[in-house]
C-alpha positions as CSV (number, residue, x, y, z in Angstrom):
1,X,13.2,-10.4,7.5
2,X,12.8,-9.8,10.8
3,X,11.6,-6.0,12.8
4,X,13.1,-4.8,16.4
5,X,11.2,-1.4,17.8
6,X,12.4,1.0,20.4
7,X,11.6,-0.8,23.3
8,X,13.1,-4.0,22.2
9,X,10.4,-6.0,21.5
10,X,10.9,-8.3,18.6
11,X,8.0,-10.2,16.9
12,X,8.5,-13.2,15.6
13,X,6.5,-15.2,12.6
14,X,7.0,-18.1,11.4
15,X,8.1,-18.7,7.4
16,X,5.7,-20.0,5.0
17,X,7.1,-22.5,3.0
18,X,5.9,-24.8,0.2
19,X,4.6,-24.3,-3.3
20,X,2.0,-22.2,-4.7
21,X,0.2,-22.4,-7.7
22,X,-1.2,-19.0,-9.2
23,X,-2.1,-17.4,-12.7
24,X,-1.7,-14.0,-13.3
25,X,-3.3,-11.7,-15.5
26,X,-1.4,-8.9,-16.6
27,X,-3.1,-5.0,-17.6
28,X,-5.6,-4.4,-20.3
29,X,-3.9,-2.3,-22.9
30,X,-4.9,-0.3,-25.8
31,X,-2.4,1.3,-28.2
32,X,-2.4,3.8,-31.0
33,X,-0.4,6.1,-33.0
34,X,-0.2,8.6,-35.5
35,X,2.8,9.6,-38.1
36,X,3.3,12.1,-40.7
37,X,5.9,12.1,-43.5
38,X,7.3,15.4,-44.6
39,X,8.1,14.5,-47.8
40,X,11.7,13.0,-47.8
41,X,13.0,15.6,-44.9
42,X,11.7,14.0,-41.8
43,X,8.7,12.4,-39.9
44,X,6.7,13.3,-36.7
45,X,5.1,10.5,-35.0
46,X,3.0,10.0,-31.6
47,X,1.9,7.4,-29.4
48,X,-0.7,6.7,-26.7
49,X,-1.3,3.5,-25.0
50,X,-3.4,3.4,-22.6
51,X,-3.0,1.1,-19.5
52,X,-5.6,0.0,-17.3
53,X,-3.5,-1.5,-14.1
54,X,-6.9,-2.0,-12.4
55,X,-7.8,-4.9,-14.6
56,X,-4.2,-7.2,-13.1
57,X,-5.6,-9.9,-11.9
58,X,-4.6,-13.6,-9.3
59,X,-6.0,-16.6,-10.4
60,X,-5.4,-19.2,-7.8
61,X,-4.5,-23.2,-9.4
62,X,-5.2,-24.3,-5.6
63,X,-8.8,-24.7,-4.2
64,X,-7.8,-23.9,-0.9
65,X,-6.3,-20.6,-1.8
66,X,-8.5,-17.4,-1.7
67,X,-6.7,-14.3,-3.1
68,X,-10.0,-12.5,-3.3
69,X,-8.4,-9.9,-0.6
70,X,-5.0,-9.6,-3.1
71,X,-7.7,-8.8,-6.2
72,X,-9.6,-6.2,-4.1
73,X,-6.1,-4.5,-3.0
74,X,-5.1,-4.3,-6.7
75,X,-8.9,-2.9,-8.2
76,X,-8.2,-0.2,-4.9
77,X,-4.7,0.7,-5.5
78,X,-4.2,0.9,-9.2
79,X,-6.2,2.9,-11.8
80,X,-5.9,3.6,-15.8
81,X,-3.8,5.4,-17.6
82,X,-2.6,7.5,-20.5
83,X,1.4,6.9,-21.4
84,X,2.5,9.3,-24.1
85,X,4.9,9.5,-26.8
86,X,6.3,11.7,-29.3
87,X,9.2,11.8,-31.7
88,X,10.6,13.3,-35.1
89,X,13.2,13.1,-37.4
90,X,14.8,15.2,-39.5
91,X,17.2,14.0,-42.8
92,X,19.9,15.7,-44.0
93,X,21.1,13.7,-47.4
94,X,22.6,11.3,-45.4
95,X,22.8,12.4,-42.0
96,X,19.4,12.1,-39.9
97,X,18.4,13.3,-36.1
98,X,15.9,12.2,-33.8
99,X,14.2,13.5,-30.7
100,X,11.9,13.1,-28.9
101,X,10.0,12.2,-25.4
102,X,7.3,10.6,-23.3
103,X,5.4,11.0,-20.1
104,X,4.2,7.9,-18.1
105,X,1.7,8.8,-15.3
106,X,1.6,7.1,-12.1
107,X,-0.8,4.0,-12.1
108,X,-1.6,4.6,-8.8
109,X,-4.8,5.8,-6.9
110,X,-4.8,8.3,-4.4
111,X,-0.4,8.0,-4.2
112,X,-1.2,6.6,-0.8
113,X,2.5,5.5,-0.3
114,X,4.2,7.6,-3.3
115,X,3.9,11.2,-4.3
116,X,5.2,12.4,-8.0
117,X,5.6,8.4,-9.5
118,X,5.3,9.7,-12.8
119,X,8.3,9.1,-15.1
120,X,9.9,11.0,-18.0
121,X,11.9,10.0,-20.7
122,X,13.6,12.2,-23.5
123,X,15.8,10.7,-26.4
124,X,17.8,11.9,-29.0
125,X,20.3,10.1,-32.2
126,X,21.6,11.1,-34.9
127,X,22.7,8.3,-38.0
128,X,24.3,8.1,-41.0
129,X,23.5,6.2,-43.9
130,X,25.1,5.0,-47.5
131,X,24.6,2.7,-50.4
132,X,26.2,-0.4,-47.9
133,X,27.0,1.0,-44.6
134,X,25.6,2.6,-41.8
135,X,25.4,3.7,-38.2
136,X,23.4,4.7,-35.5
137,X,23.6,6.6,-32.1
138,X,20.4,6.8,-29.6
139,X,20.6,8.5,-26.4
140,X,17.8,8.1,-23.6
141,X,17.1,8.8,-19.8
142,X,14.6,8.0,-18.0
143,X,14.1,10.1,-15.3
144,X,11.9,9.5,-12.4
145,X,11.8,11.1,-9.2
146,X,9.1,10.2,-6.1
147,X,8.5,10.5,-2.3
148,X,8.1,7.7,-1.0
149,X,6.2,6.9,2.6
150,X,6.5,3.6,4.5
151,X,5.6,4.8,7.6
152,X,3.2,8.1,8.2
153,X,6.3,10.4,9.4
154,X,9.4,8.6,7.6
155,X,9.9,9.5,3.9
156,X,12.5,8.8,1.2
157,X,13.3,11.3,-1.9
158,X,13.8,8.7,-4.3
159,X,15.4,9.8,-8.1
160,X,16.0,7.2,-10.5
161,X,17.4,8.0,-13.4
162,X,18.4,5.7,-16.3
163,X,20.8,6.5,-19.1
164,X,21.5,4.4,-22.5
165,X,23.6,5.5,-25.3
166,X,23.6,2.4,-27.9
167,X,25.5,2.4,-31.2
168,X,24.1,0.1,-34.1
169,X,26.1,-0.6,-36.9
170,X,24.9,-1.6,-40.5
171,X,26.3,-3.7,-43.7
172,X,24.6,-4.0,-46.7
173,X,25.8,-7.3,-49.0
């Protein structure tokens, strides 16, 4: 990687090479969910999971490594949150459809170098089902749409969005 600036200076730093040695400790998460069954004509179900990104955490293998700084960046920068999810599905004799959706929050404090990180996601499929055959369609996007700032003045209108239509098929023998 290297950096020139408008008045041609150009820094240079010298690579670090060699191994390191690290554990890491991933996010303190809680889940729990609720369904109902209407009778034998469909379901309604929700999620929350809560996610505390505060809690990720560098353990260094090497005694000559401090990542205290890296662990104080990450208890400063990232905070808890609530992910939600909700769905239903309705059955027609054989034919069943689904929607549903969910709302992840951004995990991060103050959005110091993004503004709107949260992400949305929305699904839908429809199946069929007999005695020894059947098959399924899901559709889902994920949508997500941010600013993002790496320097004070310069920022990007990122949109990210992720589609997925996948087709299951089913044998009974």
């Amino acid at each position: 990687m290297s950096s020139y600036f408008d008045d041609g200076f150009s820094p240079t730093v010298e690579p670090i090479y060699g191994e390191f040695d690290y554990k890491l400790v991933t996010p303190l998460k809680v889940l729990g969910g609720l369904s109902v069954q209407i009778g034998k004509m469909g379901l309604i179900a929700a999620d929350v999971e809560y996610v505390d990104y505060s809690t990720i955490r560098y353990r260094n293998e090497d005694v000559g490594d401090d990542i205290t700084a890296l662990n104080s960046y990450i208890q400063e920068d990232y905070k808890s949150v609530l992910n939600l999810k909700a769905g239903g599905e309705l059955r027609f004799g054989q034919l069943s459809l689904r929607a549903g959706g969910g709302y992840y929050p951004s995990p991060y404090t103050g959005d110091k170098m993004f503004d709107r990180p949260a992400y949305k996601e929305f699904t839908g499929g429809v199946g069929f089902r007999e005695k020894s055959f059947s098959i399924d369609m899901g559709f889902s996007a994920l949508l997500h749409q941010q600013d993002y700032y790496l320097y004070y003045d310069n920022m990007a209108d990122l949109r990210t969005n992720r589609y997925r239509l996948i087709t299951t098929f089913g044998f009974r023998f």
